[in-house]
Z-matrix of the N, CA and C atoms (Angstrom, degrees):
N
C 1 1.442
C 2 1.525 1 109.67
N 3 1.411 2 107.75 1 142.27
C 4 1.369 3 104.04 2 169.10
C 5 1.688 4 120.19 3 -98.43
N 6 1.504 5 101.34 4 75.34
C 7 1.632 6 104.04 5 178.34
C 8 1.692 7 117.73 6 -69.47
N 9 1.183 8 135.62 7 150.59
C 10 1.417 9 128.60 8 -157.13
C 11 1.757 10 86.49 9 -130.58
N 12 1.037 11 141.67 10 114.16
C 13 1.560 12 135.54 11 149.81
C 14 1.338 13 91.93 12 -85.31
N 15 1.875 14 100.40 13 130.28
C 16 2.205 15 102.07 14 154.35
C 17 1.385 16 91.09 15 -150.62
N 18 1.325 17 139.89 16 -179.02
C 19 1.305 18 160.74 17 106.72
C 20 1.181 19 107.00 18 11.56
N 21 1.381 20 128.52 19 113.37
C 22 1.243 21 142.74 20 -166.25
C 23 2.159 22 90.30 21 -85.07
N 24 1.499 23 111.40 22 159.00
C 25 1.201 24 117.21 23 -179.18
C 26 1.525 25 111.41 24 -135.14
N 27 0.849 26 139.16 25 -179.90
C 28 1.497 27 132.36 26 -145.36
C 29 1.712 28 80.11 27 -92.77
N 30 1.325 29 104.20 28 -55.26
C 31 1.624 30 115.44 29 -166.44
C 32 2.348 31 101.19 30 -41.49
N 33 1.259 32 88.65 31 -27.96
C 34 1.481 33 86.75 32 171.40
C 35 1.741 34 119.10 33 -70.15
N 36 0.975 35 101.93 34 -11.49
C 37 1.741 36 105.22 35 -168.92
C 38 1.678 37 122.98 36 -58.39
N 39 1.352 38 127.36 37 -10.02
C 40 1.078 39 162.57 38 96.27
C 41 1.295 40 119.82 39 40.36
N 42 1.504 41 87.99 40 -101.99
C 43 1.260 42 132.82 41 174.54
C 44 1.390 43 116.93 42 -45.45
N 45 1.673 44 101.45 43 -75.59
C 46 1.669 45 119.85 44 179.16
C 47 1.729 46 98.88 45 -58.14
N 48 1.333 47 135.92 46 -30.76
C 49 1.511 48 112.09 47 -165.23
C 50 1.546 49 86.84 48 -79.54
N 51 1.190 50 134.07 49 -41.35
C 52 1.684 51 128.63 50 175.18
C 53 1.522 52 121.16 51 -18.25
N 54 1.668 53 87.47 52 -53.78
C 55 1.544 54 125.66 53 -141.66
C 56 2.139 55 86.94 54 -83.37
N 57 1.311 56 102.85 55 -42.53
C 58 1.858 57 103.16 56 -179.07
C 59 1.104 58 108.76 57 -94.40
N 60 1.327 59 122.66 58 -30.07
C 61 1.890 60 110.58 59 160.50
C 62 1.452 61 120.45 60 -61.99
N 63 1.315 62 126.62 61 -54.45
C 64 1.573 63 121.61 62 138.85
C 65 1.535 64 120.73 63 -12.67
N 66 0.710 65 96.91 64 -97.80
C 67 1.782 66 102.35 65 -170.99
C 68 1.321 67 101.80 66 -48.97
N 69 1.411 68 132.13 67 -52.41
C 70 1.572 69 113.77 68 178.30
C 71 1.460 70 108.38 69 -40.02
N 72 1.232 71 121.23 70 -73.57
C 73 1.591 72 125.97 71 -176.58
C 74 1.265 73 121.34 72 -66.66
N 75 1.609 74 135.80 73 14.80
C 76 1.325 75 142.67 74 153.84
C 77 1.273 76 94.49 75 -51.74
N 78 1.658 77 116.77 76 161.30
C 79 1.303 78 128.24 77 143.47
C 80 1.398 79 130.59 78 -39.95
N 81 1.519 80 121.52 79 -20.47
C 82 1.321 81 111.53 80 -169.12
C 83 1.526 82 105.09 81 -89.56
N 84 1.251 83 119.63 82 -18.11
C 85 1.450 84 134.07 83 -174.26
C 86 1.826 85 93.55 84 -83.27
N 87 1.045 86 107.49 85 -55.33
C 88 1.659 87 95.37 86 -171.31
C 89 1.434 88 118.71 87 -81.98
N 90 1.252 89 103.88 88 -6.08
C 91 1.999 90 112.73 89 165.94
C 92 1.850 91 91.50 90 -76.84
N 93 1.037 92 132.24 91 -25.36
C 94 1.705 93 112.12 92 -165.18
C 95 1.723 94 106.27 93 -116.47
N 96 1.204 95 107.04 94 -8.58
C 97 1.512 96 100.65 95 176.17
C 98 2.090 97 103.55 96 -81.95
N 99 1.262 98 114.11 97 163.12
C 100 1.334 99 108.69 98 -157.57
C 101 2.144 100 87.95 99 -100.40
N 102 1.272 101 117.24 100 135.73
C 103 1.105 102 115.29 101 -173.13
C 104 1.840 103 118.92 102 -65.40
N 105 0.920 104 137.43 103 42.81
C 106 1.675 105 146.75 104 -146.91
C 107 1.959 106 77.13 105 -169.30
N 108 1.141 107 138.23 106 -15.02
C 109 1.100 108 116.43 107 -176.31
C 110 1.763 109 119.07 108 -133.18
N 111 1.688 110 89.91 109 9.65
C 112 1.843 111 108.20 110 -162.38
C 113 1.553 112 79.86 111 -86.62
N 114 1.053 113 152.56 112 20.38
C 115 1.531 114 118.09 113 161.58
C 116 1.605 115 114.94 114 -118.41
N 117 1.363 116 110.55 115 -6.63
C 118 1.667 117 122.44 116 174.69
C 119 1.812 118 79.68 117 -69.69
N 120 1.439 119 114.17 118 -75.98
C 121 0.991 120 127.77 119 -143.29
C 122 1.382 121 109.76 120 -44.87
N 123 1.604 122 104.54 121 -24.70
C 124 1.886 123 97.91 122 -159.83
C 125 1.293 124 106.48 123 -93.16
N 126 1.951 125 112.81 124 -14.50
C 127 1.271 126 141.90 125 -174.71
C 128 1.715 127 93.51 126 -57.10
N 129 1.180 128 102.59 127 -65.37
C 130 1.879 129 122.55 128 -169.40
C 131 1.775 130 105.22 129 -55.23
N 132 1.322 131 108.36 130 -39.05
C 133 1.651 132 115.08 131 -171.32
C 134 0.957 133 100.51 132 -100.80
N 135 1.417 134 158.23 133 -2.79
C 136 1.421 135 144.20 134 146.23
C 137 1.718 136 119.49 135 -42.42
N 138 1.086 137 110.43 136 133.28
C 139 1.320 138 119.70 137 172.80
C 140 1.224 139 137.73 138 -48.63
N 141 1.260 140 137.27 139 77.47
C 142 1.440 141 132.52 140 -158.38
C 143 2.022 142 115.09 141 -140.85
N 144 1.352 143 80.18 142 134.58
C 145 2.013 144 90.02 143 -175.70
C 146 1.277 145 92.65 144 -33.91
N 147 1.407 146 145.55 145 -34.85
C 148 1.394 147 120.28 146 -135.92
C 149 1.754 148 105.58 147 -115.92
N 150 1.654 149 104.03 148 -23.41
C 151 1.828 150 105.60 149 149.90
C 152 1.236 151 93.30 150 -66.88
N 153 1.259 152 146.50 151 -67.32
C 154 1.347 153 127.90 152 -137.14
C 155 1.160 154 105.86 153 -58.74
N 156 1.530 155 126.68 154 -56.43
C 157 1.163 156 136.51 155 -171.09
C 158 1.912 157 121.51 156 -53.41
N 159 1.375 158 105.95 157 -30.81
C 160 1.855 159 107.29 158 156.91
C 161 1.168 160 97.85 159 -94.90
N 162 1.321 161 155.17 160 11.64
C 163 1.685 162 133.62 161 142.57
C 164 0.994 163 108.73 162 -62.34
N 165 1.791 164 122.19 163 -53.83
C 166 1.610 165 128.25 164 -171.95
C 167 1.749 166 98.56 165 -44.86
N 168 1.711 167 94.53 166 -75.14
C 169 1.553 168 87.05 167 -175.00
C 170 1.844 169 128.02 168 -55.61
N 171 0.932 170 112.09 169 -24.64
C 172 1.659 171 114.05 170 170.90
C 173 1.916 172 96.84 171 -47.81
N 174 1.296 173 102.70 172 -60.50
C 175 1.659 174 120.01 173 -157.10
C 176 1.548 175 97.58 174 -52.76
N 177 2.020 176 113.17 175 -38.89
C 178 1.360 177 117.12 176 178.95
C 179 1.474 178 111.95 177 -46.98
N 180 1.635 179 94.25 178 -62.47
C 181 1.279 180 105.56 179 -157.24
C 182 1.659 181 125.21 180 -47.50
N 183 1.444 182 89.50 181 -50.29
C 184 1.946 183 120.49 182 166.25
C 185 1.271 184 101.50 183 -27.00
N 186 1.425 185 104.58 184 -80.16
C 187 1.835 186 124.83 185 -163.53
C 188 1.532 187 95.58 186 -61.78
N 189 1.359 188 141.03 187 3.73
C 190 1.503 189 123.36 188 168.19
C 191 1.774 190 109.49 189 -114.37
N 192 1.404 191 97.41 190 13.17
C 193 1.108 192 91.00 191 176.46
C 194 1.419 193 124.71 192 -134.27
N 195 1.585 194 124.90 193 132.63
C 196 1.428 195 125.05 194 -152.40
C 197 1.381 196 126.36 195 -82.50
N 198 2.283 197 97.58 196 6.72
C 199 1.623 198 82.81 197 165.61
C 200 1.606 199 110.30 198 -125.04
N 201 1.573 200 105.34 199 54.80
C 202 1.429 201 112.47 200 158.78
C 203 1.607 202 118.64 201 -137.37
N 204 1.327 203 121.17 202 166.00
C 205 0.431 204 150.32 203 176.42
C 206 1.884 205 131.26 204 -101.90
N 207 1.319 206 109.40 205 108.90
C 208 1.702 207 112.22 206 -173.12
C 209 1.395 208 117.22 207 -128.43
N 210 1.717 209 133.28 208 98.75
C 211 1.297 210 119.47 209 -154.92
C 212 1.650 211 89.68 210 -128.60
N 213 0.928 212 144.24 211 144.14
C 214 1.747 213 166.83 212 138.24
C 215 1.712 214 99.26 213 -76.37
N 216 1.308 215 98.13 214 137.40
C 217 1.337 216 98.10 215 143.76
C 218 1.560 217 119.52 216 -144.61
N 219 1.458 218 126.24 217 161.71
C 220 1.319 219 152.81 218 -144.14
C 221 1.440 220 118.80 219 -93.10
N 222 0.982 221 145.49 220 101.73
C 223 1.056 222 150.29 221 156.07
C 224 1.617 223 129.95 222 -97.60
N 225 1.179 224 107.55 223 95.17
C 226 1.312 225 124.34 224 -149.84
C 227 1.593 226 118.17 225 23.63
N 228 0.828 227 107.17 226 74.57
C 229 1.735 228 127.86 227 173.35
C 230 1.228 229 97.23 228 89.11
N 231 1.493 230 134.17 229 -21.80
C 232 1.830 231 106.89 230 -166.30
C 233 1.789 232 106.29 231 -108.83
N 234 1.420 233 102.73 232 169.91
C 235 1.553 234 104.09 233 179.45
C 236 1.541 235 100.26 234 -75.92
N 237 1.364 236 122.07 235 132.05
C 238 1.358 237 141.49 236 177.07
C 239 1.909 238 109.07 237 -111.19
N 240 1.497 239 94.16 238 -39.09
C 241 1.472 240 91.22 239 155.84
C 242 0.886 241 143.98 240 157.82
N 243 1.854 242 166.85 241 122.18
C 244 0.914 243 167.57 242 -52.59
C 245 1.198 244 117.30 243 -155.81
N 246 1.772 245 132.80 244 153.93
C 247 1.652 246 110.69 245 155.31
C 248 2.044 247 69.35 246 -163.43
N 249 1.649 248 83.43 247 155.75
C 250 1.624 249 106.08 248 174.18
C 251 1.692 250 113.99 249 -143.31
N 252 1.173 251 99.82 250 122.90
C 253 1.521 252 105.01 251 174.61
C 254 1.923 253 107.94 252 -125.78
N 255 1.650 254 80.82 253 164.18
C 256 1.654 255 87.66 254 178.42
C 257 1.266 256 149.77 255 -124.50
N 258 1.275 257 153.07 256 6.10
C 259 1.359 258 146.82 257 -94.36
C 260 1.249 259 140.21 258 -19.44
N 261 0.942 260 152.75 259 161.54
C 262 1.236 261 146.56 260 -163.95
C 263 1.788 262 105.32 261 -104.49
N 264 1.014 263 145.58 262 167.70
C 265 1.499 264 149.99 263 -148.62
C 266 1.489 265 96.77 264 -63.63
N 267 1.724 266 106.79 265 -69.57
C 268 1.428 267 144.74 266 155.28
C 269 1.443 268 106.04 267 -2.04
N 270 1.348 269 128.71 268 -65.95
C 271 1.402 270 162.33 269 -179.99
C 272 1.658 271 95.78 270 86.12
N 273 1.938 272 118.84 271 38.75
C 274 1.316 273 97.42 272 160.20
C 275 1.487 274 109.48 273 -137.13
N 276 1.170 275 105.24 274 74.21
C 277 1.204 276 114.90 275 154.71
C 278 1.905 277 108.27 276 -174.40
N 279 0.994 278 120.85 277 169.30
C 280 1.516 279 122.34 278 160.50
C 281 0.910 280 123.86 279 -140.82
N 282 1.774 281 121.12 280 147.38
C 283 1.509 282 117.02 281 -154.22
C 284 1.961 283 92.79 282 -140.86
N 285 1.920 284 94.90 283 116.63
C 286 1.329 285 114.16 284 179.85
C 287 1.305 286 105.52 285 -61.91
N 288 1.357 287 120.93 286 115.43
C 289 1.677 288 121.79 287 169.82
C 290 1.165 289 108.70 288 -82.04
N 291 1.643 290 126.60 289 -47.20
C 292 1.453 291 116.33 290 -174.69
C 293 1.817 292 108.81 291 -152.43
N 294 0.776 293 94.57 292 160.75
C 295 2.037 294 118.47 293 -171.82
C 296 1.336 295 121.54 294 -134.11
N 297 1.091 296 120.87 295 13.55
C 298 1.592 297 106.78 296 169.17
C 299 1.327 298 152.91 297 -65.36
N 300 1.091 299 128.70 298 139.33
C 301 1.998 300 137.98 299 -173.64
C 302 1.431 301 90.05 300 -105.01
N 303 1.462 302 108.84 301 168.31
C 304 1.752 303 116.99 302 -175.37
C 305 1.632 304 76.38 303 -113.90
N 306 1.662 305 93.69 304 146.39
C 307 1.861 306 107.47 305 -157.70
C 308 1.765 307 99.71 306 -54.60
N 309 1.440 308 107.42 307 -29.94
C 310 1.281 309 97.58 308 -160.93
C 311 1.608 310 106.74 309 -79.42
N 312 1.082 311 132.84 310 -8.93
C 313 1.024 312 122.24 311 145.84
C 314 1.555 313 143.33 312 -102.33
N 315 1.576 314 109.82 313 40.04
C 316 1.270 315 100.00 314 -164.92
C 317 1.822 316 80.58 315 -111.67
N 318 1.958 317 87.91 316 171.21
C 319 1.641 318 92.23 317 -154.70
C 320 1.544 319 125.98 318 108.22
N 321 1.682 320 101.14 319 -14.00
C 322 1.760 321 108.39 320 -150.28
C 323 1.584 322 106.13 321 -118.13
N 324 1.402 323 102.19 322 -1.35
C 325 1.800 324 107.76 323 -168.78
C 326 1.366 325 111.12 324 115.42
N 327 1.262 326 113.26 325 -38.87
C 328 1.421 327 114.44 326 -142.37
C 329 1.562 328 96.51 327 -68.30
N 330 1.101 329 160.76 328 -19.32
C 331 1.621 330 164.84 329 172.40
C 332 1.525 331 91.13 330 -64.72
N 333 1.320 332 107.87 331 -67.23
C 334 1.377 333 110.44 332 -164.30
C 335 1.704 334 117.07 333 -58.42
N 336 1.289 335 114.95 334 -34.03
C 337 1.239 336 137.90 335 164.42
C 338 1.922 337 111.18 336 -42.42
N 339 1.222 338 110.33 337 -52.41
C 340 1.118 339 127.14 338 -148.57
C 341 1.598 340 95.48 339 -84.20
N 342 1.992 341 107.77 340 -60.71
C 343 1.427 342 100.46 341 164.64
C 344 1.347 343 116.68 342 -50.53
N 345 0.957 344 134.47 343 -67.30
C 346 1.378 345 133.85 344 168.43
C 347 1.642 346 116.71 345 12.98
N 348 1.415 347 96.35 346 -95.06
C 349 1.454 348 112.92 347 167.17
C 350 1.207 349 124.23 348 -41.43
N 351 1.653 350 120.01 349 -45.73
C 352 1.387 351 106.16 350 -179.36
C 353 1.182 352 109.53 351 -76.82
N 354 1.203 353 122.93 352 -42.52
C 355 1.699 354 121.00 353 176.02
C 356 1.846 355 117.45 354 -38.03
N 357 1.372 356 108.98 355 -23.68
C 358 1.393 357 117.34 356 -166.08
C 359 1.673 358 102.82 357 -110.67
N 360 1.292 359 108.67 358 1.78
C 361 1.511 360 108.85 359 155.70
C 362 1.769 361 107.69 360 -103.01
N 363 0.955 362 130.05 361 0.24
C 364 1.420 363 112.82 362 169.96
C 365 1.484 364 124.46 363 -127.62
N 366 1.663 365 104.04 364 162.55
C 367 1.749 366 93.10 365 -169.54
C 368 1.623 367 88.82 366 -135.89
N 369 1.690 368 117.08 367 67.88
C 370 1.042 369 113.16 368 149.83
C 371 1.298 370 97.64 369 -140.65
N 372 1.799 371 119.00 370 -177.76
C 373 1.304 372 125.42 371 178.02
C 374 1.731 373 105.68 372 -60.79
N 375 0.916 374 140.60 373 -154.61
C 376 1.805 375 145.29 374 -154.50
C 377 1.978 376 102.69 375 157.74
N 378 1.312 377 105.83 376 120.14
C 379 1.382 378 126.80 377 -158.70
C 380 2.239 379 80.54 378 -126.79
N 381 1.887 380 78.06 379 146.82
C 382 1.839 381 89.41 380 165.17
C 383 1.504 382 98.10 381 -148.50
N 384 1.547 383 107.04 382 176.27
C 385 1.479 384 121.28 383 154.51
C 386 1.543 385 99.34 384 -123.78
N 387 1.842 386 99.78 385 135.96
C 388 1.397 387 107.16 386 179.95
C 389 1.620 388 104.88 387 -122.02
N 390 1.565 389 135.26 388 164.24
C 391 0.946 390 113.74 389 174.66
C 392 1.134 391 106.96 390 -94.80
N 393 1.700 392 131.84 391 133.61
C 394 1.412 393 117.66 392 -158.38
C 395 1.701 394 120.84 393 -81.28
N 396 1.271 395 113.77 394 18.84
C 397 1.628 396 105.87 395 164.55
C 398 1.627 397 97.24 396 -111.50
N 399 1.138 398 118.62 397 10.99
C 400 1.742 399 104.97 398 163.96
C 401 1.636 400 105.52 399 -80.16
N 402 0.882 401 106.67 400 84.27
C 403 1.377 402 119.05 401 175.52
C 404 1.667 403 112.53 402 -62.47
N 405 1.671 404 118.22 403 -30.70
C 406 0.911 405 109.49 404 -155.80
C 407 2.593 406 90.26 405 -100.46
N 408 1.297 407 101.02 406 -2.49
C 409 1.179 408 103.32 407 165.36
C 410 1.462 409 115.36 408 -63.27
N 411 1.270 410 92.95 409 -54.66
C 412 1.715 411 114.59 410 -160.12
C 413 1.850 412 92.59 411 -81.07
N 414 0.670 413 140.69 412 -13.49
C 415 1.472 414 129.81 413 149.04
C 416 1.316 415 129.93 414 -69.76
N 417 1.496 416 107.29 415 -17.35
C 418 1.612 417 108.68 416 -172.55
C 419 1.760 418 86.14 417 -100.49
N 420 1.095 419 134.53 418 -33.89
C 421 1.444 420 129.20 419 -161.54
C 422 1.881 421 86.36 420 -76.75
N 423 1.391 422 109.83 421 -67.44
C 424 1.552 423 102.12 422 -177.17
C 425 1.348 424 112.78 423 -44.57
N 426 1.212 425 121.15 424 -11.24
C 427 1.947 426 106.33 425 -177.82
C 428 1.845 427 95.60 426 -84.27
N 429 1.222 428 114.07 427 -39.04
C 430 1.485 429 109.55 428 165.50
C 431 1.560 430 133.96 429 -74.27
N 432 1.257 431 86.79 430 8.81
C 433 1.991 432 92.20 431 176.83
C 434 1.152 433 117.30 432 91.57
N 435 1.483 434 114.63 433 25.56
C 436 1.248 435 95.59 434 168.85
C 437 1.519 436 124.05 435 -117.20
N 438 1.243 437 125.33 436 164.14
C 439 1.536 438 119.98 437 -161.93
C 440 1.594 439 105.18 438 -129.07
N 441 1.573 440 104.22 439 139.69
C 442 1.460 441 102.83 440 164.17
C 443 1.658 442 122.31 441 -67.67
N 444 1.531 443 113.42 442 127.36
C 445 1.427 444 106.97 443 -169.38
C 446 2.076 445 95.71 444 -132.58
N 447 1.292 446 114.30 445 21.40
C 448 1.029 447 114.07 446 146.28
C 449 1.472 448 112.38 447 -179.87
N 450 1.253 449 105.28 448 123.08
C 451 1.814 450 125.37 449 171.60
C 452 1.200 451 111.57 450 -43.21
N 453 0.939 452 146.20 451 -65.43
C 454 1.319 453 165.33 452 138.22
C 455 1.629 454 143.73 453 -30.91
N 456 1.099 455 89.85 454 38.54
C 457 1.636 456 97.88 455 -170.51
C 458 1.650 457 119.46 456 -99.65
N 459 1.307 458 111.15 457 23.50
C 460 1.677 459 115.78 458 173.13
C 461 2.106 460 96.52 459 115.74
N 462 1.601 461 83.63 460 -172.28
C 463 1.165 462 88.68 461 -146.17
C 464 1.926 463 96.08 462 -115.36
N 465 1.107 464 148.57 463 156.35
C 466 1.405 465 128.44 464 158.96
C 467 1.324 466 107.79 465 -134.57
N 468 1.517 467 112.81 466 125.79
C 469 1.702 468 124.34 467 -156.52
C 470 1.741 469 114.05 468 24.97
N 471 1.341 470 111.79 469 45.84
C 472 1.163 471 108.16 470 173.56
C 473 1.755 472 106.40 471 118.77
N 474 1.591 473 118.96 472 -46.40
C 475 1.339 474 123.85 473 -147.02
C 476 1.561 475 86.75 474 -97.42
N 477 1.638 476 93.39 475 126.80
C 478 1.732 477 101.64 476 178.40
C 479 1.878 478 108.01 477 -58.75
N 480 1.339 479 94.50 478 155.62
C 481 1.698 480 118.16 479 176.68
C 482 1.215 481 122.35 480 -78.95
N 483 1.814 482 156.55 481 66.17
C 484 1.206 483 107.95 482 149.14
C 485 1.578 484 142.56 483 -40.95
N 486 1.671 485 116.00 484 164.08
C 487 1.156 486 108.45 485 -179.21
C 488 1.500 487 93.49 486 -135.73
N 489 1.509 488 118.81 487 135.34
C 490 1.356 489 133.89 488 -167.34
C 491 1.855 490 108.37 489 -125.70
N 492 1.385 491 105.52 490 137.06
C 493 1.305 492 103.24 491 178.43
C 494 1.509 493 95.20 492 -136.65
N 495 1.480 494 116.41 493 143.67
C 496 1.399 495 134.42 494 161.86
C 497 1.815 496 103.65 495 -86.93
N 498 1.068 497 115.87 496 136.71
C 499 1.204 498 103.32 497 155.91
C 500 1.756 499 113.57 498 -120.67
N 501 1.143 500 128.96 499 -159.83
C 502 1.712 501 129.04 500 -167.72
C 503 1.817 502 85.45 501 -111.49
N 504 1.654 503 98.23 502 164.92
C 505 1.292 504 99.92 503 -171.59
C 506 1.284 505 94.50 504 -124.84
């Protein structure tokens, strides 16, 4: 395959809100949210001018600023999928906010692809929150080194938090 990872561009913003409204409302999102909390949740991930419109600007803000990180990658010409990280104040550590593939292609590399690359642009430790029955998250982060270092790290619409940190070797 010719997958392309680069620097996501505003003109992508589009795409990627597609790409996280999708995947929120896949099956794998509504198998892990707790059912007492699936109707806030679907409320928030529904498609609407007016999320889209603070995604665009979030995506602005990110891409003008030099301690994040915004990468897309390509699947034969279209966005397949996104991840954004940030630095921390400090500038020593960085903390993955998001990782998403559009459902129909997940399974295919393209997540793994994406960590990949960003992991190999930075030379500090890298911290996440996962939801801890995504089992199949926390397998792709552990193939990159990273480890759960607290059970307990909050809650998201209900579904408890791991929290995972890579550190440098």
């Amino acid at each position: 395959m010719n997958d392309i990872v680069r620097p996501a561009r505003l003109a992508d913003s589009q795409a990627m809100y597609a790409i996280k409204i999708a995947a929120h409302a896949g099956d794998l999102y509504l198998s892990l949210i707790p059912y007492a909390y699936l109707d806030k949740f679907l409320e928030h991930y529904t498609q609407s001018r007016e999320r889209e419109g603070r995604f665009y600007a979030k995506l602005e803000k990110m891409l003008n600023d030099k301690s994040t990180y915004v990468y897309i990658i390509e699947r034969a010409g279209q966005v397949g999928g996104y991840m954004m990280a940030r630095q921390n104040v400090s500038k020593t550590k960085w903390h993955l906010d998001s990782l998403f593939v559009d459902p129909v292609l997940q399974g295919g590399g393209l997540g793994s692809q994406l960590l990949g690359y960003f992991l190999a642009q930075i030379e500090s430790p890298c911290e996440l929150l996962v939801i801890n029955s995504n089992k199949a998250a926390i397998r792709l982060y552990e193939k990159y080194g990273f480890k759960v270092v607290d059970h307990e790290a909050g809650f998201y619409y209900g579904a408890a938090l791991v929290k995972m940190e890579r550190l440098l070797t």
